[in-house]
N, C-alpha and C positions, 0 to 999 in steps of 0.2 A: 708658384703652384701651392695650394691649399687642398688640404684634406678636408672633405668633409663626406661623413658616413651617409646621413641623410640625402645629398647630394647624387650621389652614387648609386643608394637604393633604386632611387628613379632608374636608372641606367640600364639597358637588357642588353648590349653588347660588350666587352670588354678586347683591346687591340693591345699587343704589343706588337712595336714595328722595331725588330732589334736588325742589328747590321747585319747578322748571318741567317736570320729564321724570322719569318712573319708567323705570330701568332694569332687567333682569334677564338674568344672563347662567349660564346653564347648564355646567357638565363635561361638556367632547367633544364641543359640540353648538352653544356660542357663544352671542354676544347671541341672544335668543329675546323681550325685552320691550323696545318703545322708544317709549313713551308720554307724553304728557305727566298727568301728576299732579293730576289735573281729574276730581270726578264728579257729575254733575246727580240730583239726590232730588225725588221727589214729593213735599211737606210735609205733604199730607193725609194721605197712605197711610203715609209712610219708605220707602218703595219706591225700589229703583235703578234710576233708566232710561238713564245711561249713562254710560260712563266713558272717560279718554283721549280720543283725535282729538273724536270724535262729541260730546262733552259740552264740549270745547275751542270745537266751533262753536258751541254753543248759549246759549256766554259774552255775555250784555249782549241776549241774543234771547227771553228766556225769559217766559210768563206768571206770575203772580203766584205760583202753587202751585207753579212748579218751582226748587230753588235751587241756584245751581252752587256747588258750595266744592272747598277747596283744603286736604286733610288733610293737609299736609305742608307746615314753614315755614321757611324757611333751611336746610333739610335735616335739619329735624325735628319727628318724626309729632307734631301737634297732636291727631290725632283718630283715635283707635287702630283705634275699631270702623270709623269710613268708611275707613281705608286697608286697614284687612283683605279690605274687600270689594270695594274697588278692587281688588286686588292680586287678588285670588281670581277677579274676571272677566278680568282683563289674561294671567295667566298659563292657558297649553293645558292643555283637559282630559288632554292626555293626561300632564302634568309635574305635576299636583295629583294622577292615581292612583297613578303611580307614588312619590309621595313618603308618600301614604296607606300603601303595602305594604312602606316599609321606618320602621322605626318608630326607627330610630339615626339617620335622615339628620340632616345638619349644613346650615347657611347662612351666610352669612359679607355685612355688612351695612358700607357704610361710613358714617362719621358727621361731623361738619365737629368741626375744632379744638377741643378742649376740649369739648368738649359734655357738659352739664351732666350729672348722673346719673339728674334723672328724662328727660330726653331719651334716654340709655343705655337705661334700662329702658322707656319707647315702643318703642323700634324691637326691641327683643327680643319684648315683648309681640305686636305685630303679625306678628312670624315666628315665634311658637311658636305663635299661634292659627290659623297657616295649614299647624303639622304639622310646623315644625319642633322636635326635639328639644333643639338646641345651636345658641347663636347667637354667632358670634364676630363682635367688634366691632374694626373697621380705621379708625385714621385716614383720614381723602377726602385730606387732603396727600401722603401715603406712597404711596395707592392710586393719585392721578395721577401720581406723578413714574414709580413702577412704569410705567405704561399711555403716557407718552410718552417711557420708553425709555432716561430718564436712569439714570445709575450710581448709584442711589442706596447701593448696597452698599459702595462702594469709601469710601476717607480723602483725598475729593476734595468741596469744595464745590459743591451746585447748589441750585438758586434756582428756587422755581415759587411761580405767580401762579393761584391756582383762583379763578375769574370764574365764580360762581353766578348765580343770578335775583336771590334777599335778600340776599348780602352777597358778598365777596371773603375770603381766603383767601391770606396768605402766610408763605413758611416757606423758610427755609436748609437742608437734609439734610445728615450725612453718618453715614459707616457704618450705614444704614440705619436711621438715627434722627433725629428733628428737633432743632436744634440753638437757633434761632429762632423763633417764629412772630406774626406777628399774626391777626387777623381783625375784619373793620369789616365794618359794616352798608349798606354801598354794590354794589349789583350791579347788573344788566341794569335789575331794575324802576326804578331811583332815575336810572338813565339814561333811561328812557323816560318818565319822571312830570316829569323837567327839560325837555324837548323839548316833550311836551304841555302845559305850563304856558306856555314861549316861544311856540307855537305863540297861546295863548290868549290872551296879551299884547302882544304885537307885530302879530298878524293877525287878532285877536276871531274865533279859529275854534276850535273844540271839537272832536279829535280821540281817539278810542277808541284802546290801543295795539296795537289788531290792525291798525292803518292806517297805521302809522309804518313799515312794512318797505321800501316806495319809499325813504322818507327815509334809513334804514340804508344802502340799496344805494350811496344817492348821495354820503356820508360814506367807506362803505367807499373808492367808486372813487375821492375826490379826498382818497386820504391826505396829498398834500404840502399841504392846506389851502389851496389855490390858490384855492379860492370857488369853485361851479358854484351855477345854479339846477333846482329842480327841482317837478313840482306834486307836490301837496299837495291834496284833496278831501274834505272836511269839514263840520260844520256852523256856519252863523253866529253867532254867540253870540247877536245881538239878534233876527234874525228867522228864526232855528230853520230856514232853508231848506238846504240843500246848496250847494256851495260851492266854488269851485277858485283856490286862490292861488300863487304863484313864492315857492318860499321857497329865500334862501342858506343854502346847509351852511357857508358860514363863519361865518354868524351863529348857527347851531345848535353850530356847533363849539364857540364862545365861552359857551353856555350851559350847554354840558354840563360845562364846564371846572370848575364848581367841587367838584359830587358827586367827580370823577376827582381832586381833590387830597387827599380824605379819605385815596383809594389811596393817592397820593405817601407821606401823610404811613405810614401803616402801613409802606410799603419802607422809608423809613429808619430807624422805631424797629430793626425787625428788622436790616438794618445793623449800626446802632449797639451791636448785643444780643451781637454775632457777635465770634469773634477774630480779629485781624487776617490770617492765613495765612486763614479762611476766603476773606474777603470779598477777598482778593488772587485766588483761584483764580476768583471769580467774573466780575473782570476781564476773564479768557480766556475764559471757558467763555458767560458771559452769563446770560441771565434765559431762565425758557420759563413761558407764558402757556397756560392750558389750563381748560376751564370752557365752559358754553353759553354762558356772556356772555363769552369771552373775546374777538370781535371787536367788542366796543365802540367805537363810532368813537374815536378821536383818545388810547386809552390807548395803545396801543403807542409812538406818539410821542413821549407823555408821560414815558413811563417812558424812553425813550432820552433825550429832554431833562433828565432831572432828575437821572437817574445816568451816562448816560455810558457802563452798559453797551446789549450788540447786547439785541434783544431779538426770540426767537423764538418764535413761536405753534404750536402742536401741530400735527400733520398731519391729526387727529381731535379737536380738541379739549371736543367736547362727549362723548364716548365713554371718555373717559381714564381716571375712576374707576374706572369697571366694568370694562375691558380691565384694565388694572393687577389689580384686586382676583380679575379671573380668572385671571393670567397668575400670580399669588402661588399661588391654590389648587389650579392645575393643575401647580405645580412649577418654573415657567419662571424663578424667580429663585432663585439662588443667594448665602448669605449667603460673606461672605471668611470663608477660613478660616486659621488661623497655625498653620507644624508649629511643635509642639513644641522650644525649644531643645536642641542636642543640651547633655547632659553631658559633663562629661570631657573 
């Protein structure tokens, strides 16, 4: 995948197809799609009955004939035909005629770190069967640090942490290139699959992860780890009835802790990968954290615990891809440019 600014200008739709939220942000017009990446099939028929929010409730409610899936996996289309037609009911009839009536439109798609080449050609496939012509492909590294604002143009180190649903995402930038990167298979899900497992071991309650958001809130508000209790409403394990128990977020905190070390370890290969002027300016400047899962309890901590730098979270952070990937195709970054030495 190759950056190019010029490239891009052409472009008037911008896609992020992340595992937990389809984004789509429009030329002149803004975010227009902000869905979650979710759609429920009739199995008898293959019929669509619904997609995003609507098909999100219908997760773990469903009779036998209806089946929710998820055409999109670490931020890449699994399943080209169901996202086509996701993507086809998500976006306004009135931005699929118009894209019908110009038959050069471009789209411009981001895609997570290295991703593989048939994953490349998924997400093309899926935006040329929806009308587009030309499909440019943008690092999600590049496209977030774009969308929360950092310099990534300049001969200045910055540091971003992209926190997905399937995995995390990191990368050192400079002069608008990646310099670094890892990526590991730990995000929001493997935080919430540690929690729900504690939950089931320590309290024999069987909690869904649409239930864990109480728990989130209560993690978020006791960042210093101080211990708070909070309920919890669930099933029993042994006698299947409903259920309400006091569970510490310090104890939740300590389980989550090991998924959150896989990240540690990912910051310091990349670290390690960098030159030393990078990783000095990163000192000053610090770490920025940006991703749907970026407020995963107790990783910001983490990361100030381990490295030492500040670490600051986007002001938007689930929105930063698409913003960035818009804010490139709409012109609003400028690459450095060097005059010419004079002669003579």
């Amino acid at each position: 995948m190759t950056l190019s600014l010029a490239q891009l200008s052409r472009c008037t739709i911008a896609v992020d197809l992340g595992a937990s939220r389809t984004r789509v942000y429009a030329r002149d017009t803004g975010l227009i799609v902000d869905e979650p990446s979710i759609a429920a099939v009739n199995t008898r028929t293959g019929s669509l009955i619904a997609v995003g929010a609507l098909a999100e409730g219908m997760a773990g409610r469903t009779p036998a004939h209806i089946r929710v899936v998820r055409p999109v996996s670490g931020g890449t289309v699994v399943d080209v035909d169901m996202a086509q037609r996701m993507l086809r009911h998500l976006i306004s009839d009135k931005l699929r005629r118009a894209w019908r009536r110009r038959p050069l439109l471009r789209a411009a798609v981001c895609l997570p770190h290295d991703a593989e080449p048939i994953a490349q050609r998924a997400a093309v496939e899926t935006l040329t069967g929806l009308g587009a012509r030309r499909v440019e492909l943008v690092d999600t590294l590049v496209a977030a640090a774009v969308g929360c604002g950092l310099p990534v143009e300049l001969p200045e180190a910055t540091m971003i942490i992209v926190c997905g649903a399937a995995s995390t995402q990191v990368a050192v930038l400079s002069l608008g290139s990646i310099v670094a990167a890892e990526k590991v298979q730990v995000g929001g899900d493997a935080i919430d699959y540690a929690i729900v497992q504690h939950l089931r071991s320590e309290h024999e309650l069987m909690l869904p992860t649409q239930g864990l958001y109480p728990l989130h809130m209560a993690l978020r508000a006791d960042r210093m780890g101080g211990g708070t209790e909070t309920e919890v409403r669930g099933r029993d394990v042994a006698t299947g009835l409903s259920r309400t128990v006091l569970v510490s977020t310090a104890h939740v905190r300590e389980a989550v802790r090991t998924p959150l070390t896989v990240v540690l370890d990912a910051i310091g290969r990349v670290l390690r990968d960098c030159p030393p002027d990078l990783v000095a300016d990163l000192g000053t400047r610090g770490v920025m954290l940006a991703g749907g899962s970026a407020l995963m309890p107790g990783l910001d901590t983490m990361i100030e615990d381990a490295t030492g730098m500040t670490v600051h979270i986007a002001a938007n952070p689930d929105h930063c891809s698409v913003l960035g990937l818009g804010a490139m195709m709409e012109g609003k970054v400028k690459p450095m440019v060097l005059d010419p030495l004079a002669t003579g």
